[in-house]
N, C-alpha and C positions, 0 to 999 in steps of 0.2 A: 242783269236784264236791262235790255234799254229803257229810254226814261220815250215816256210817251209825249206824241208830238201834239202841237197846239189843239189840234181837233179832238185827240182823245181828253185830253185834259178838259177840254169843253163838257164832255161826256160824263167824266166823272163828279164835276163840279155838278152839273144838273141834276146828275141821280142822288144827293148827297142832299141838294136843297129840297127834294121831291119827299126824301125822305123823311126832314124832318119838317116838315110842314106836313107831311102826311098827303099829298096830293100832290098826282103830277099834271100839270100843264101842259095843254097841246105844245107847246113853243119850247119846251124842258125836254130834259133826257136824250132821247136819239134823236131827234131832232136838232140838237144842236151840231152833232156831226156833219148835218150838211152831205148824207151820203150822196146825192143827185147832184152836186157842184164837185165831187172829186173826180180827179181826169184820170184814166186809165194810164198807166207808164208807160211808154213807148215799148216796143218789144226788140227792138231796135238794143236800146238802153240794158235790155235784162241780160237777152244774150251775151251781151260784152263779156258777162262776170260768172262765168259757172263751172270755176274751176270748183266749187263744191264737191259736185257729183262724183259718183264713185266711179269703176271699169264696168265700162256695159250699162249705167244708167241712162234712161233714156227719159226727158222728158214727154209725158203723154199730154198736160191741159193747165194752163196758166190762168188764174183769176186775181184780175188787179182791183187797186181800191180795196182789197179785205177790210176786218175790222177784227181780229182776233178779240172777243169781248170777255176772256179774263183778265185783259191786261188793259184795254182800251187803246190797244196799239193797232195802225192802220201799217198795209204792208201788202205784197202779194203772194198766193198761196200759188204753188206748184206742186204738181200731179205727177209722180214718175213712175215706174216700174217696179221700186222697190218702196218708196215711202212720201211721206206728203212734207212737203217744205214749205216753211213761212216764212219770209223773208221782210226784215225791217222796209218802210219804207223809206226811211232816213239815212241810214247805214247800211243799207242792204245788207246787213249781216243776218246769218240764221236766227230765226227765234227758236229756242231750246223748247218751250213750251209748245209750241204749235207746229214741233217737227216730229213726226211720229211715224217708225216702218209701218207699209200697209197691212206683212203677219200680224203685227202688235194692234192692231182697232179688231175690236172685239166688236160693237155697233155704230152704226151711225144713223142719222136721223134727219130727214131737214124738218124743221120748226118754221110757226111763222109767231109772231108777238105783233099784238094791236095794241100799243098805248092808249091808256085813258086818257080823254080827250074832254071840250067841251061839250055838252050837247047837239048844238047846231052844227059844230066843225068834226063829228064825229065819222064821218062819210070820206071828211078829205083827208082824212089823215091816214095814210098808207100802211098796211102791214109789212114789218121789217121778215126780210129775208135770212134767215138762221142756218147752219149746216153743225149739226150736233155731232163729236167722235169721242165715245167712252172707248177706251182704250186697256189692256191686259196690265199696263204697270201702274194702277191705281189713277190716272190720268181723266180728266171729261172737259172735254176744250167744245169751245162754240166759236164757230166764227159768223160773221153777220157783212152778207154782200148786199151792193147795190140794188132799190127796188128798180125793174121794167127793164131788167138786164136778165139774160141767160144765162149769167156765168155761174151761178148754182148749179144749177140743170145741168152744164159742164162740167164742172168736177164729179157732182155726184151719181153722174154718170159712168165715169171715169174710174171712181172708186166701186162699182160697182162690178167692172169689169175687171180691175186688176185686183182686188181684194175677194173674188171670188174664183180662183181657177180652176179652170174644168179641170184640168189634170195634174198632178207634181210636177211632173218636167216643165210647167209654168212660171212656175217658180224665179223669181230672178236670181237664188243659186244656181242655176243652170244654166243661167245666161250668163252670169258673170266667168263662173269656170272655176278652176283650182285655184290659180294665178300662181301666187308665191306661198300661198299657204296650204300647204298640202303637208299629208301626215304618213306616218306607219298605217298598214291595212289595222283595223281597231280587230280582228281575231288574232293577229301576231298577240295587241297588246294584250289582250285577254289570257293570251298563254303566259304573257310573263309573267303576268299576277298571279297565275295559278302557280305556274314553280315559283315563286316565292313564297306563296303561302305553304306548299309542300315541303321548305327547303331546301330544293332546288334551283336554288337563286343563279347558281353558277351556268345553266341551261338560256340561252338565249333562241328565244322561238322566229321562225321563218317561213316565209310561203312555202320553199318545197321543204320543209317540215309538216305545214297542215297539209299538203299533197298528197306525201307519203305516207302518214298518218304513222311520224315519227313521235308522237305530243305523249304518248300513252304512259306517262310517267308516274311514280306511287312510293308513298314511303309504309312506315307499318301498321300506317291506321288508312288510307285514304290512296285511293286511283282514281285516274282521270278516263274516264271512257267518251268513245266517240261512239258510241250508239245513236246521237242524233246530230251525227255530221250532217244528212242531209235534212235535216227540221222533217224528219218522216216517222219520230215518235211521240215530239212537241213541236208544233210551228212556231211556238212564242217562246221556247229556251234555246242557248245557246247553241255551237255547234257543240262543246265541249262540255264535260259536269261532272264536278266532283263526284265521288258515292262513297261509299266505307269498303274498303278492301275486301273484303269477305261477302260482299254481295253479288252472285256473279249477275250477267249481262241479262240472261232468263228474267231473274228474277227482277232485274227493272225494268225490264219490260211491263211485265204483270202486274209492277206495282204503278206506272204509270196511268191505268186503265181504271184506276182507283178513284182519281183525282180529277178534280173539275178541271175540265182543256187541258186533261194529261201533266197537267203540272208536278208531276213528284217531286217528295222532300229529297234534296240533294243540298250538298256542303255549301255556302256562303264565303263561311270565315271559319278558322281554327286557330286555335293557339298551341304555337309549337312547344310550351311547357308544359301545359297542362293536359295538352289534348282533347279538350273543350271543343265546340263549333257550335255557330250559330248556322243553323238549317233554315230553308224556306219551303215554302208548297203553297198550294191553293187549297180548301176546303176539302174534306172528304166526303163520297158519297155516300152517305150512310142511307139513308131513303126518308122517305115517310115517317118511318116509323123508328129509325132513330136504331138500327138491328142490322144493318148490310156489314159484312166486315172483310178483308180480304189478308189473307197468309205473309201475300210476299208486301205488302203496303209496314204491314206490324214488323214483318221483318228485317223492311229497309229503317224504317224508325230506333228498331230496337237496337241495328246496328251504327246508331249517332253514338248510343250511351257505351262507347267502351268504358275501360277500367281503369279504377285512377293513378294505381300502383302497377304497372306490369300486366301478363295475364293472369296473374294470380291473386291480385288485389279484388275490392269490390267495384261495382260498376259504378258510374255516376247517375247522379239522378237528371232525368230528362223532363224540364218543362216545355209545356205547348202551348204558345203565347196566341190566342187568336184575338185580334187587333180588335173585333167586331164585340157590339153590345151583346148582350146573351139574348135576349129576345130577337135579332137580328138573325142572330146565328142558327135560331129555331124557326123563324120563319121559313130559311131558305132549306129548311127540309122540305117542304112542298115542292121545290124542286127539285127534290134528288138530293142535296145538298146537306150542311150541317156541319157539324163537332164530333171529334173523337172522345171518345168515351175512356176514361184512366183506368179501368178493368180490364180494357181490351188491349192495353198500351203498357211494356215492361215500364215499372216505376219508373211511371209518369205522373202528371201535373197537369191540370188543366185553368189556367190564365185566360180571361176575357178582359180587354183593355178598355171597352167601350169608344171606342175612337168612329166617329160618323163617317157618310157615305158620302161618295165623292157630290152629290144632288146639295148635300147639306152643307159641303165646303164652299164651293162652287155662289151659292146665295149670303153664305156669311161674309166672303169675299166684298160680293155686288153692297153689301152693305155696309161693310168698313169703306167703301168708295165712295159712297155717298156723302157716310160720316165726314169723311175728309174735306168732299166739296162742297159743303153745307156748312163747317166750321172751321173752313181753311181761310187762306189769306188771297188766293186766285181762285175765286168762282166763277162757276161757268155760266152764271148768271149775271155778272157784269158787277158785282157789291162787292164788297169787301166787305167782312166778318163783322168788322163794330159796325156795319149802319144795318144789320137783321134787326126785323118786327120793330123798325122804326125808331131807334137809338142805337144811342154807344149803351151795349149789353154789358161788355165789361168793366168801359171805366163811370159809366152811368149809377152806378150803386144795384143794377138789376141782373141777379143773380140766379132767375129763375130758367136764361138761357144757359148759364153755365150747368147746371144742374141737368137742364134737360141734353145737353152736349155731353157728359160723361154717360148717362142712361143711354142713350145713343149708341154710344162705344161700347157697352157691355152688352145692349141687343143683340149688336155682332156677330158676337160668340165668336170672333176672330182669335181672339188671345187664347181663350179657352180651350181651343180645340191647339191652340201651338203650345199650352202647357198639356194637356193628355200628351202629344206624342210625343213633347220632353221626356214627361213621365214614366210612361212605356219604355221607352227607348233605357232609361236611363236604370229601369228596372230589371232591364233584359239583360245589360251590362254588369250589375251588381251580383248577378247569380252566378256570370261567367267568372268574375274577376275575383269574387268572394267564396262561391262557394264549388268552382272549377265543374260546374252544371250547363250541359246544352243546351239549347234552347231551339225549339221547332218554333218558326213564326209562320201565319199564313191569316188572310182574310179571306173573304168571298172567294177571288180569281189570284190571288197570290199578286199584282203587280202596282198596286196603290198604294193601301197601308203597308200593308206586307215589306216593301220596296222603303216605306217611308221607318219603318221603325229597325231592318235590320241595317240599311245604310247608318242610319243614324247613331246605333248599338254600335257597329264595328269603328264608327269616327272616333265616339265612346275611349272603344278597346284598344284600337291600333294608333301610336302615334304618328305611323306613315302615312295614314291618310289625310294627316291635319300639315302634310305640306303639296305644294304645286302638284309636285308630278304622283303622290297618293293618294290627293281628291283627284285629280284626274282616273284614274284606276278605277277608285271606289264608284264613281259616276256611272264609266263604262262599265263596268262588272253588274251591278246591282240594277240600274235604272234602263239603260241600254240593250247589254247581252242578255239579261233575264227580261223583256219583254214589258218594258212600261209604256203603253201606248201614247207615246208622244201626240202623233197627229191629230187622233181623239180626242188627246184632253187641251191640248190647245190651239183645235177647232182648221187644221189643215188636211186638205187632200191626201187621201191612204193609196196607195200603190193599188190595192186592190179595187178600191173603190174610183180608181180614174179613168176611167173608162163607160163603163153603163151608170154609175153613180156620179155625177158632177156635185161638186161638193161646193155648198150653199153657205157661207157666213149667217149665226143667228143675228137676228134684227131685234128681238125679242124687247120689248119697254122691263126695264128693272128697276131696280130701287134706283138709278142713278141718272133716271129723268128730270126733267124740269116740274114737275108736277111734285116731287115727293119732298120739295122744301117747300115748308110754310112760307115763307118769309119772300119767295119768287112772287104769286100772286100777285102784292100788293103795287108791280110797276108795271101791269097790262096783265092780259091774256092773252095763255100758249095752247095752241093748235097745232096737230100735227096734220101736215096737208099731203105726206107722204106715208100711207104704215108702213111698218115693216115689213118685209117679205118674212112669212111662216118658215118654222125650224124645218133645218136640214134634216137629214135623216141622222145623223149623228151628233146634230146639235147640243141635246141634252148631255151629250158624254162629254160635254167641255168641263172641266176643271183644274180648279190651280192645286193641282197636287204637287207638284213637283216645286210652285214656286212658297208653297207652306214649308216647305224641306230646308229651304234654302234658307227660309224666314229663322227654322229652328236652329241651323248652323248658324245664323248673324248671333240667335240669344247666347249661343254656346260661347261664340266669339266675344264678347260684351262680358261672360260671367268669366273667359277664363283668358285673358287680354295676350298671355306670355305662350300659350298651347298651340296657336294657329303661325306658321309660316306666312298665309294670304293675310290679306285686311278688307275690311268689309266691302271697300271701294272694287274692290275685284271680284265679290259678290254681287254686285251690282251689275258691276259689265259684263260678268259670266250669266246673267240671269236679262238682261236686256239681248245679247247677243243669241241666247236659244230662243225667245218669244218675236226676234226680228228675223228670223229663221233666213239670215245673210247667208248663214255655212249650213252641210247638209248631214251635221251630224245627229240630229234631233228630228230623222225625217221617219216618217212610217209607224210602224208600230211594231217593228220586232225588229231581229237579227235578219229575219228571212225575208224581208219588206226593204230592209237597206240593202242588201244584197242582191237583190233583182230587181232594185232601180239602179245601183251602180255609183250611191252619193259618194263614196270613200274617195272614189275617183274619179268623176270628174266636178265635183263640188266643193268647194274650198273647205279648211277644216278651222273650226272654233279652237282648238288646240292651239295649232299654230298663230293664230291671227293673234290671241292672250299671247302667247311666249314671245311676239316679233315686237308687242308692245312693251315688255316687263325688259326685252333686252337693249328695248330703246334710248333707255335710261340708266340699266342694271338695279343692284342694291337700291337705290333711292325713286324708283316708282313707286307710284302708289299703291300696287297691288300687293306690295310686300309689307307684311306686318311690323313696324318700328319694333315695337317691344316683343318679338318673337325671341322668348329664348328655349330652345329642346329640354336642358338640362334640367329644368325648373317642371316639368311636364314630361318625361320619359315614359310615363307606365300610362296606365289608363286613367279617366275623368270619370269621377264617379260623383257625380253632384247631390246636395241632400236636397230633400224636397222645398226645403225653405227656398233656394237660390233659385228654383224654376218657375218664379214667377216672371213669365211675358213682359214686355213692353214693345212698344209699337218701335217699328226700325226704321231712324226719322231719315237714313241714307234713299232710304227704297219709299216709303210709305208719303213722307213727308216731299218730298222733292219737288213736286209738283205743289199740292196743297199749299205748302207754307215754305217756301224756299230758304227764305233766314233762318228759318228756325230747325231746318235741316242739317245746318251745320254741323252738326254731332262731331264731325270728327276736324272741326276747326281745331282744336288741342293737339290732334294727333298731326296734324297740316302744320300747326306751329311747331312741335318737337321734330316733323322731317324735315322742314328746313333748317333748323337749328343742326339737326344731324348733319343734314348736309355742308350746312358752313365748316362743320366742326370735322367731317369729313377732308374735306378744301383744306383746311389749316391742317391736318394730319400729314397729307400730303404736302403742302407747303416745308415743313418741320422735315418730315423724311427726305426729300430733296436737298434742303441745306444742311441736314446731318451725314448725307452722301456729298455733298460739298466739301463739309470740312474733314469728310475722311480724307480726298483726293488732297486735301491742301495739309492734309497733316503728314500726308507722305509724300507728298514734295519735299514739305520741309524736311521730314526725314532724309530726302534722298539728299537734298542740298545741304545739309549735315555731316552725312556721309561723305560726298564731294570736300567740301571742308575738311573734315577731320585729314581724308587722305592728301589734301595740298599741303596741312601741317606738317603731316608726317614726311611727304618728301621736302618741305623747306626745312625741317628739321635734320635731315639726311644730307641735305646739301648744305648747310650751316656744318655740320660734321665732316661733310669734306672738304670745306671752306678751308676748317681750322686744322685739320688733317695737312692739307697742300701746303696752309702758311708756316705750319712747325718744320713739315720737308724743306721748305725753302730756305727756310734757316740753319738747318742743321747745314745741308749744302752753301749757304753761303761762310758760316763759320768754317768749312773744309775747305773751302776754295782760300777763304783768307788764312788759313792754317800754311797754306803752301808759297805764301809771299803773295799772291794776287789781290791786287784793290776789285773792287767789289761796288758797282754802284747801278742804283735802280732809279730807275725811269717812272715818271705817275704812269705809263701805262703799261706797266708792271715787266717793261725790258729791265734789263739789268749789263754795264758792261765790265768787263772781266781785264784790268791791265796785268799784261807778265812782266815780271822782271825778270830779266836775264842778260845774254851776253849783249854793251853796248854799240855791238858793229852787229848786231840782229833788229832789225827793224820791226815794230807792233804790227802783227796783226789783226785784223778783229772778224771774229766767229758768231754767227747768229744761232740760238739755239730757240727751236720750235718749241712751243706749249703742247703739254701733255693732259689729257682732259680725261682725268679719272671715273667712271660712270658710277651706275647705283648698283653693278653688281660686284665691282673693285674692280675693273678688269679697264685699262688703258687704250685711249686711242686718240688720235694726232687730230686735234683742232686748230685750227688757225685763228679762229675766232674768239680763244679762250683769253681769260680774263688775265691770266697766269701764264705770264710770255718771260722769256728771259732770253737776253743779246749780250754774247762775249764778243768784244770785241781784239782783236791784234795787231796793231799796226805798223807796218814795214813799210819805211819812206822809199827806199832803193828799189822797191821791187813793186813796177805798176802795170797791171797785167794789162797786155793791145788787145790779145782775143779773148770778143766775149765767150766765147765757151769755159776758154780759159778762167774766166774771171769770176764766171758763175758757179765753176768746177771751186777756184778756190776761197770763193763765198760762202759755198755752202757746203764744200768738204774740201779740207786740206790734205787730201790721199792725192788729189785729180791734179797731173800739172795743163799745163797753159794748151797742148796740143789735146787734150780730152781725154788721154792716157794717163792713168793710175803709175805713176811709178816710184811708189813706197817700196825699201826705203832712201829711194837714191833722189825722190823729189827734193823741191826748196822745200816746199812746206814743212818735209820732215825731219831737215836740218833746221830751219827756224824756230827758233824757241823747243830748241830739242833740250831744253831743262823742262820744258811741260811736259812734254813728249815723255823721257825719260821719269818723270815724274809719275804717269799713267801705267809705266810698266813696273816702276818699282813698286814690289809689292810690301816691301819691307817699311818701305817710307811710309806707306801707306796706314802698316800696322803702330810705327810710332804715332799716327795721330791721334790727338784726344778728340775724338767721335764719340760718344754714347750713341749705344748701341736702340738706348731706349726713342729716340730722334725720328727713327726708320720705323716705330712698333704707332701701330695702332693706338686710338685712344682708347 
C-alpha cells in the first residue's frame, strides 16, 4: 500500500492527539487536511495515463482531491462502467483498497460528520462530506470529498445509475464481449460430466449431439433423459438428468408434480464401484397435514436404493438428508410443503441437518463485516484499531476490548454455520464411502442448501473434483445446471425481471454502518443527509450462499493442504471474478435464464479468463497448489468431527481489514519461490547434462577418428616395412648377378653392368610402385620408394629426342621411334643383362629366399 502523503499524515497525527486527550479541537483532525486548499488535478494530467482500463471500459465521472479515510490517502476517485477506481495521488497508482467492481458494492451511502468543536466556533466549522461503499468481499471504505464542491453529488450520482441497471444486457459483460475468453457451450460441458460419471468417458459430447438428441446414454443402473430439453417440465433443471434406469419417462413426469417447482430427486453423483449416488430434490409436498403422498415420487426414490451385490443381493439403505432445522421443515407444511415420512419411503432414513435460511446467512455475513471493520487495521472510520474507546486496547494492559472483540465474532454465527455445512456435508460422505448408502439431499427449493451440502459431499467423494478442470464441472453441474439463483442472491438483474421489473440495489443501513461502532462517536457526529432508497423487490433474496461454499472449500483446503490441485489464491480470484460479474457465466437464475439472454456467447467466460492466467506462468502460478500431491489423497476425505472447526480465511476475510496479517500464505509464497528457483536450477542441470552428452560423443567420435588413423598408420608402417624387405631382397638379386647397387637419399638407386668392355653403360630409370591398403599396385611418381638403374654407353649418344626418351625409358625403342628387338643396340648392349633376364636357369641357381617375396 502507499505510504500516505504529508496532508494524510497530518490527519492521523490529529486523530491520535484527539484521542488521547480525549477531546477534539476545532483546529485537530480533519481540519488539518486542509480539504478547501487542495487543487483539483488537472484533467489534462489524468487522461495521459489510463492504460488501466480494461476493453470497453468507459470512464463515466472523475472526483479529485478524495480522501480515502481508511488509509488517510488523498487521490482521485473514478466512475466507470464497470468499477470505481482510486487512484494515488502521488503515484497515480491504483489503490487496491478503494478500487472495487460496481457488481461487488452491495450499499452505499453519503454520510456527513460534524467535528466537535468549541462552543462559540461551532457554526463555522463545516460538516465533512462522506461517500460510504460496503461492498460483497467483506470490504467498507469511506471516502471524504471536498466541502462547497459537487463532486459527491457526481459520483454518487453516477453510481447510482451504473450500479443499478434496468436491464442485464446493461451489464458491462456485454459491452465488453467474449474477446479472447470464450469457452465450450457449458451443456456440451455438462454432457461430459455426465458420461463420465456413467463410464462413458470415451463419449465426447457436441452441439449437433444435443440437436439430435444423440446424449441418451445409460449403463445398468442409470440413463440420461431429455425430458426437460426444453425446461418444459422444470424451468430451474437442466436440459439433461440423470434417473435410475427402470423408471420410465411417465413416471417422471408424475413424480415431478410431487415436488416444490417440480424439482424431482434425480442423480447428482454415483460411484461407479459401489453404485452409491448422491440424489437431490426440493421438498415434498405432503400438505398440511403431513398425509399427501404420490406413487411415482416413492417410486423414483425407491429406485436410488439399488442392490449392493448384483440383482440378487440386498438393496442399500437410503438416507434423506434435509438440510433444514426440523421445526423449519414443519412450518413449511402450511405451505404445501414439509418432509417425507420413512414409512412411506423403502428403507429410508430421515436426517435433519439444521443448517439456517439464506435471511439468516445473509445477516451473519453483514456481521462478521462489521466485526472486521471495527477490529481491523483499515477502518472506515479513519482509526486504527489500538487508538478504539480512547487508548492502546491492546498494548495498554486493557483487555476488556479484546474480550468484547472475540464475543463479537462468535455473535456472528459466521463460523458456525460454515462448521454445520462442514458437518453435513461430511456426514453425507461417510455413509457413501462407509457404508456404500445413497443419500437424497434437499431443503426448502432444492438450490441453496441442497446445492451447498451435495457439491461439497461429492468434492468429499470424487478426487476429480479437487483439480482445475473438476471443480470447474462440479460448479457447472451442481450450482449452475441445477438452478442456483445466482442473480438473486447476489442482488443482479434476472432476465426475466428486466424489463417490467428494473432492478434496484438494496441500500438498506446494516450492521456495517458508522453508528454500530462504539468507539466512532467519540470524534463528531454522523448524519445521514441521503437515506437509502427502499428494498428492491428482490432485495431480501440477496445472500452469500455461494460465497459460504467456497469459505467451506478454503477450510477443506487448510485441513487437507496435499488433496487440492488449486490454492487458496485461486479461490479468491475465482470468488472475486463471479461477485464483479466481468464474465457472464454467473448470470440469471437457471439454465433457461442463461440461454435466452445468450451470455455463453456473446459474454466472455470466467473459465477461460482463470485458464489464460494459470497458463501465463504455467506450474508456478499461484493458483496452483505447491504441495499438491494425488497420490497422498486418491480416495475420498472423510474428516473426523474434531478437524471441522472453522477459522476465519485471512486470504478472503482479512485482505481488507488487516492486510499484514492476511498473509497467510506468505509461507506458501516463500516455498514457490524457492520451487521456482529450484525449478531454474533443474533446468540449468538438465541443459549442461545435455551438454555434456553432446561433448561425450564428440569425444567418442574423435576417438573413433583416432583409433582408425592408428589403424591405418599402422597398416602403412606395415607396408613400410613390407616394400623395405622387397627392396632388399631385390637388391641382394641384382648384386647376386654382378651389378653394383647404389641408393640415392631419395630413395633412387643406380644399377652398374658389368659386361663386355667395348659395351658402353647405360642407365635405366625405374618408376616407383605404390602398394595400396587393399595389396593391389599402382604407379606413383610421387612415391617415397623410387629406384634408378642406370647404363651407361659413352659411344652411343642418342640426336633424336624421341629416340633418346624411347631409350631412356625403355631400351626395346631405337632412335627412329621403332621398337626393333631383337636387332636394336639396346638389345645387343649389355646383352649379358639381357641374357641374364631370359635365363631361367641362372635365375634358379640364385640364392633368393623365397620367404623375401612372402608377407609379414
Amino acid at each position: 500500500m502507499a505510504s500516505p502523503n504529508p496532508r494524510s499524515s497530518a490527519l492521523t497525527t490529529s486523530l491520535r492527539d484527539a484521542s488521547e486527550s480525549e477531546k477534539l479541537e476545532a483546529t485537530s483532525s480533519w481540519d488539518a487536511l486542509e480539504w478547501t486548499k487542495i487543487e483539483p488535478v488537472s484533467r489534462s494530467v489524468l487522461h495521459v495515463n489510463l492504460d488501466f482500463l480494461l476493453e470497453a471500459e468507459e470512464v463515466v465521472v472523475e472526483g479529485y482531491g478524495v480522501v480515502l479515510v481508511n488509509t488517510d490517502e488523498a487521490g482521485t476517485l473514478i466512475v466507470t462502467n464497470f468499477r470505481l477506481i482510486f487512484l494515488s495521488e502521488g503515484t497515480r497508482n491504483i489503490i487496491a483498497l478503494g478500487t472495487v467492481p460496481l457488481a461487488t458494492i452491495e450499499k452505499f451511502n453519503k454520510m456527513a460528520v460534524r467535528l466537535q468543536s468549541a462552543p462559540r466556533q461551532h457554526d463555522k466549522t463545516p460538516s465533512r462530506r462522506l461517500l460510504q461503499v460496503v461492498g460483497k468481499d467483506m470490504r467498507i471504505i469511506v471516502f471524504g470529498f471536498r466541502p462547497r464542491t459537487k463532486q459527491r453529488r457526481a459520483v454518487f450520482d453516477a453510481l447510482l445509475r451504473c450500479t443499478k441497471p434496468a436491464s442485464l444486457w446493461d451489464l458491462y459483460a456485454f459491452a465488453s464481449g467474449p474477446s479472447k475468453f470464450t469457452n465450450t457451450n457449458p451443456k456440451v460441458r455438462l454432457l461430459n460430466e455426465y458420461f463420465r460419471l456413467l463410464g462413458k468417458g470415451s463419449y465426447r459430447a457436441s452441439m449437433s449431439m444435443i440437436e439430435k438428441g444423440l446424449f441418451l446414454l445409460s449403463n445398468d443402473l442409470w440413463r440420461i433423459t431429455s425430458l426437460n430439453s426444453n425446461h418444459t417440465m422444470c424451468q430451474t433443471y437442466p436440459f439433461a438428468l440423470i434417473v435410475p434406469k427402470g423408471i420410465s419417462d411417465e413416471e417422471v413426469i408424475q413424480a415431478s408434480t410431487f415436488r416444490a417447482r417440480c424439482r424431482l430427486p434425480v442423480v447428482s453423483w454415483c460411484d461407479p464401484g459401489t453404485g452409491a449416488v448422491l440424489a437431490r430434490s426440493s421438498q415434498p409436498l405432503v400438505g398440511l397435514m403431513m398425509n399427501m403422498r404420490s406413487n411415482a415420487d416413492e417410486k423414483l426414490v425407491a429406485g436410488l436404493c439399488t442392490h449392493l451385490s448384483g440383482v440378487s443381493g440386498p438393496r442399500r439403505k437410503l438416507y434423506i438428508a434435509d438440510a433444514r432445522p426440523r421445526k423449519n421443515a414443519l412450518a413449511n407444511g402450511a405451505m404445501g410443503g414439509g418432509s417425507e415420512s420413512s414409512s412411506n419411503y423403502f428403507q429410508s432414513e430421515i436426517v435433519f441437518f439444521g443448517i439456517d435460511n439464506i435471511h439468516t446467512m445473509r445477516d451473519s455475513l453483514a456481521r462478521l463485516r462489521d466485526y472486521l471493520d471495527t477490529h481491523g487495521a483499515t477502518s472506515s472510520d479513519g482509526m486504527s484499531s489500538f487508538l478504539r474507546h480512547g487508548g492502546w486496547s491492546w498494548g495498554g494492559g486493557n483487555l476488556s476490548s479484546m474480550s468484547a472483540s472475540v464475543s463479537t465474532l462468535g455473535d456472528s454465527g459466521w463460523l458456525i454455520h460454515i462448521q454445520n455445512v462442514l458437518a453435513g456435508s461430511a456426514w453425507i460422505a461417510a455413509r457413501v464411502a462407509l457404508e456404500s448408502a445413497s443419500v437424497l439431499i434437499h431443503c426448502s427449493d432444492g438450490w441453496d442448501r441442497t446445492t451447498q451440502l451435495v457439491s461439497l459431499a461429492s468434492l468429499l467423494l470424487d478426487p476429480y473434483y479437487r483439480t482445475f478442470t473438476g471443480f470447474q464441472a462440479l460448479v457447472e453441474k451442481d450450482w449452475l445446471a441445477f438452478g442456483h439463483p445466482f442473480s438473486e442472491r447476489t442482488g443482479m438483474p434476472t432476465v426475466s425481471g428486466s424489463g417490467s421489473n428494473p432492478f434496484e440495489l438494496s441500500r438498506q443501513s446494516s450492521a456495517g454502518s458508522f453508528s454500530s461502532s462504539p468507539g466512532r462517536q467519540s470524534s463528531g457526529s454522523f448524519t445521514s443527509q441521503a437515506p437509502s432508497p427502499p428494498h428492491a423487490q428482490n432485495s431480501n433474496n440477496c445472500s452469500p450462499i455461494f460465497l459460504q461454499w467456497i469459505d467451506c472449500v478454503s477450510q477443506l483446503l487448510r485441513i487437507y493442504p496435499f488433496a487440492f490441485e488449486f490454492s487458496s489464491d485461486f479461490l479468491v480470484d475465482f470468488l472475486d471474478c463471479m461477485l464483479s460479474c466481468r464474465f457472464g457465466n454467473f448470470f440469471g437464475n437457471s439454465e433457461k435464464e442463461r440461454q435466452q439472454s445468450g451470455v455463453s456467447e456473446v459474454c466472455g467466460c470466467l473459465w477461460a479468463y482463470l485458464g489464460d492466467l494459470r497458463a501465463s506462468e504455467g506450474s508456478s502460478h499461484v493458483h496452483f497448489n505447491l504441495f499438491y500431491d494425488p497420490s497422498k489423497h486418491g480416495g475420498p476425505l472423510l474428516p473426523p468431527a474434531a478437524a471441522l472447526a472453522p477459522t476465519l480465511w485471512p486470504q478472503f476475510h482479512l485482505r481488507w481489514a488487516c492486510p499484514s496479517e492476511a498473509q497467510a500464505g506468505e509461507l506458501e509464497s516463500q516455498c514457490r519461490k524457492m520451487a521456482i528457483k529450484f525449478s531454474e536450477l533443474q533446468k540449468a542441470k538438465e541443459v549442461a547434462e545435455r551438454k555434456a552428452k553432446e561433448v561425450a560423443v564428440a569425444m567418442e567420435s574423435l576417438n573413433a577418428e583416432l583409433r582408425n588413423e592408428k589403424q591405418l598408420n599402422s597398416s602403412a608402417m606395415n607396408l613400410a616395412k613390407r616394400a623395405s624387405k622387397e627392396s632388399e631382397a631385390i637388391k641382394r638379386a641384382v648384386e647376386s648377378m654382378g651389378c653394383k647397387v647404389h641408393f640415392s637419399s631419395t630413395g633412387d638407386f643406380t644399377v652398374g653392368i658389368e659386361g663386355n668392355p667395348a659395351d658402353a653403360p647405360k642407365k635405366f630409370t625405374s618408376t616407383p610402385l605404390k602398394r595400396e591398403l587393399d595389396g593391389t599396385l599402382h604407379h606413383d611418381e610421387k612415391s617415397d620408394l623410387s629406384v634408378s638403374i642406370t647404363v651407361m654407353a659413352e659411344d652411343v649418344i642418342p640426336k633424336n629426342p624421341i629416340g633418346q626418351v624411347c631409350e631412356t625409358l625403355c631400351p626395346l625403342r631405337g632412335r627412329d621411334g621403332v621398337c626393333r628387338w631383337p636387332d636394336a643396340g639396346c638389345a645387343q648392349l649389355g646383352s649379358q643383362f639381357i641374357g641374364l633376364k631370359a635365363n631361367f636357369d641362372a635365375f634358379d641357381k640364385l640364392s633368393i629366399y623365397d620367404s623375401y617375396f612372402q608377407s609379414e
